[in-house]
C-alpha positions in Angstrom: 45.5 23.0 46.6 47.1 20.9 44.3 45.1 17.9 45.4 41.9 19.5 44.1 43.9 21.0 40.6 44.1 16.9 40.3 40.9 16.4 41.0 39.3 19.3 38.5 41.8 17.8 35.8 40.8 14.3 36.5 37.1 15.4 36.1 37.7 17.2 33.1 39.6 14.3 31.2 36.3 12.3 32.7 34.0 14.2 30.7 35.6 14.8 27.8 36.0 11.3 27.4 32.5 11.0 27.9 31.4 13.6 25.5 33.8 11.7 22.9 31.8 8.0 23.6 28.5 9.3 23.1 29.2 11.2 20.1 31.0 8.3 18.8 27.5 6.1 19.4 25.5 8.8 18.0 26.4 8.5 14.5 25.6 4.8 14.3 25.5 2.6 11.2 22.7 3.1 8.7 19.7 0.8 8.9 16.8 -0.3 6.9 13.9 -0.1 9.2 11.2 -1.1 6.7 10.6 -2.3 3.1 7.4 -2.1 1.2 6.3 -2.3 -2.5 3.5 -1.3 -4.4 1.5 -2.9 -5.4 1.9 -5.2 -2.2 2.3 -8.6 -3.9 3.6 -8.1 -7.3 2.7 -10.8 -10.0 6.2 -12.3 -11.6 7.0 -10.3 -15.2 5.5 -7.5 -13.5 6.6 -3.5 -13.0 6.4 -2.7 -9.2 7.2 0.4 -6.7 10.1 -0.5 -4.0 9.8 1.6 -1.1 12.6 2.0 1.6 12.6 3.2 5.2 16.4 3.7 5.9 17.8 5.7 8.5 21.2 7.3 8.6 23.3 10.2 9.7 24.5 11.3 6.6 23.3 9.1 3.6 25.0 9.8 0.0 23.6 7.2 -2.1 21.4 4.2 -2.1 21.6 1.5 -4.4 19.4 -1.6 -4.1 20.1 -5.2 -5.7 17.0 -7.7 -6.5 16.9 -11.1 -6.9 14.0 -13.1 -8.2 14.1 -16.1 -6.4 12.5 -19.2 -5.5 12.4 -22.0 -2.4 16.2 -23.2 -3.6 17.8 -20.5 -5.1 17.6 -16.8 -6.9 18.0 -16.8 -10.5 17.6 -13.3 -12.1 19.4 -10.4 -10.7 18.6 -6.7 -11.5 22.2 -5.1 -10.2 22.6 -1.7 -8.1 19.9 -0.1 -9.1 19.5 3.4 -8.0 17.1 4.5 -5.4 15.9 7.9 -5.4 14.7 10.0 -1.8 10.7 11.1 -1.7 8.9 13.4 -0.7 7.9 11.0 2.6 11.6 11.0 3.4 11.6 7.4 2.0 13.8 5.8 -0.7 12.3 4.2 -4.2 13.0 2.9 -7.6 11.0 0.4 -10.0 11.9 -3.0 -10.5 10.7 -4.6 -13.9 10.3 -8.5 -13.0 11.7 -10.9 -15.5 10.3 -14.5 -14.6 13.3 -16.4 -16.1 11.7 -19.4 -13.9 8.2 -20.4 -13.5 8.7 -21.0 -9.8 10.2 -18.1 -8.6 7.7 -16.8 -5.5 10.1 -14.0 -3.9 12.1 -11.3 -4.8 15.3 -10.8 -2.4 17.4 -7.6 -2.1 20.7 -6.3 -0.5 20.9 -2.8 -0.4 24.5 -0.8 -1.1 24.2 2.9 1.6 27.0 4.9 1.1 26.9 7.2 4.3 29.4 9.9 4.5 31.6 8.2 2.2 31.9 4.6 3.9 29.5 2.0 2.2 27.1 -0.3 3.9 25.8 -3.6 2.7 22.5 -4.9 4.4 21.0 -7.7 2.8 18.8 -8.9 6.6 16.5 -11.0 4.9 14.8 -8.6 3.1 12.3 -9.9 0.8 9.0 -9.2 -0.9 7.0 -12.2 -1.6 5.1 -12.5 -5.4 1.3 -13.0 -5.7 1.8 -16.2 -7.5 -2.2 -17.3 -7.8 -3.2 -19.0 -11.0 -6.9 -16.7 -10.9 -6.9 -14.7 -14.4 -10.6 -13.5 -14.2 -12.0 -15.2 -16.5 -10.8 -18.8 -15.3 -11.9 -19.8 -12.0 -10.3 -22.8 -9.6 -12.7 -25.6 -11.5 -9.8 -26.7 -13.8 -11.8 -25.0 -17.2 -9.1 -23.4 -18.9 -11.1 -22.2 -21.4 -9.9 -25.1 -24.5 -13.4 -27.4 -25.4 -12.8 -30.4 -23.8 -15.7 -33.5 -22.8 -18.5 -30.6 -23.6 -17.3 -30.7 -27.6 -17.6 -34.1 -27.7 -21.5 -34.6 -25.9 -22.3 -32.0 -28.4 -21.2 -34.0 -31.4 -23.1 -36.7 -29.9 -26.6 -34.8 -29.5 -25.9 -33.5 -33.0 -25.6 -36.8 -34.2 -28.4 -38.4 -32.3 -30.6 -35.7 -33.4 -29.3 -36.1 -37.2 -30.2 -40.3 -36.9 -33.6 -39.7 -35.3 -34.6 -36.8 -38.3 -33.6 -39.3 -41.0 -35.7 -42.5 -39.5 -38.8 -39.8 -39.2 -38.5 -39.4 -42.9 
């Protein structure tokens, strides 16, 4: 008798101590599962829609921290800016770009999650990348960038031809 009270017992602590190491897993970190923007490639010294799939147990509040950046380093910084739950379940704010550097290509961000009171940095290179194409419309890829340049100067020439060959006529 007593050997199976130690073995119910022993079970018991077994499972109990099971119950506690799954529960413990089950309320894992917060994560951010996906990042996207709108519009998708934002030109620099643009305004632009940061969307955030982040997953967690019990998320307070979500702050996010951008960097405009380039190949070397990040130069402007827009500093715990608040992000605000949608209607998809997803986090957003709007970021208003500043362009402090011609070069910079990417914008870089670390995000703050304060879940049930303990905070959370992730900063897992997270990045949105800038549409940094020189198009405008009305210029093309031919190197015209709309000043006068060789085609002012033939038509000083033609104007001056035709002025010289009006005079002799006369």
């Amino acid at each position: 008798m007593k050997y199976k009270k130690s073995k119910l017992l022993l079970t018991i602590v077994m499972l109990v101590g099971l119950y506690l190491s799954i529960a413990n897993t089950a309320s894992a970190d917060p994560t951010v599962n996906s990042i996207t923007t709108d519009p998708e490639k934002p030109k620099p010294l643009s305004t632009f829609k940061v969307i955030a799939d982040i997953s967690g147990d019990n998320i307070i509040e979500i702050k996010v921290t951008a960097s405009e950046c380039d190949s070397d380093a990040c130069y402007e910084n827009h500093i715990n800016l608040p992000m605000t739950l949608n209607e998809d379940g997803k986090y957003e704010t709007e970021i208003t770009l500043k362009g402090t550097k011609d070069s910079i290509d990417h914008v870089q961000y670390v995000f703050i999650i304060n879940d049930d009171g303990t905070e959370y940095t992730i900063s897992d290179n997270l990045k949105t990348n800038l549409d940094v194409s020189s198009d405008s419309g009305t210029n093309s890829n031919s190197g015209d960038n709309g000043s006068p340049g060789f085609e002012l100067i033939f038509v000083i020439i033609a104007v001056m031809v035709g002025v010289l060959l009006y005079r002799k006529k006369r």
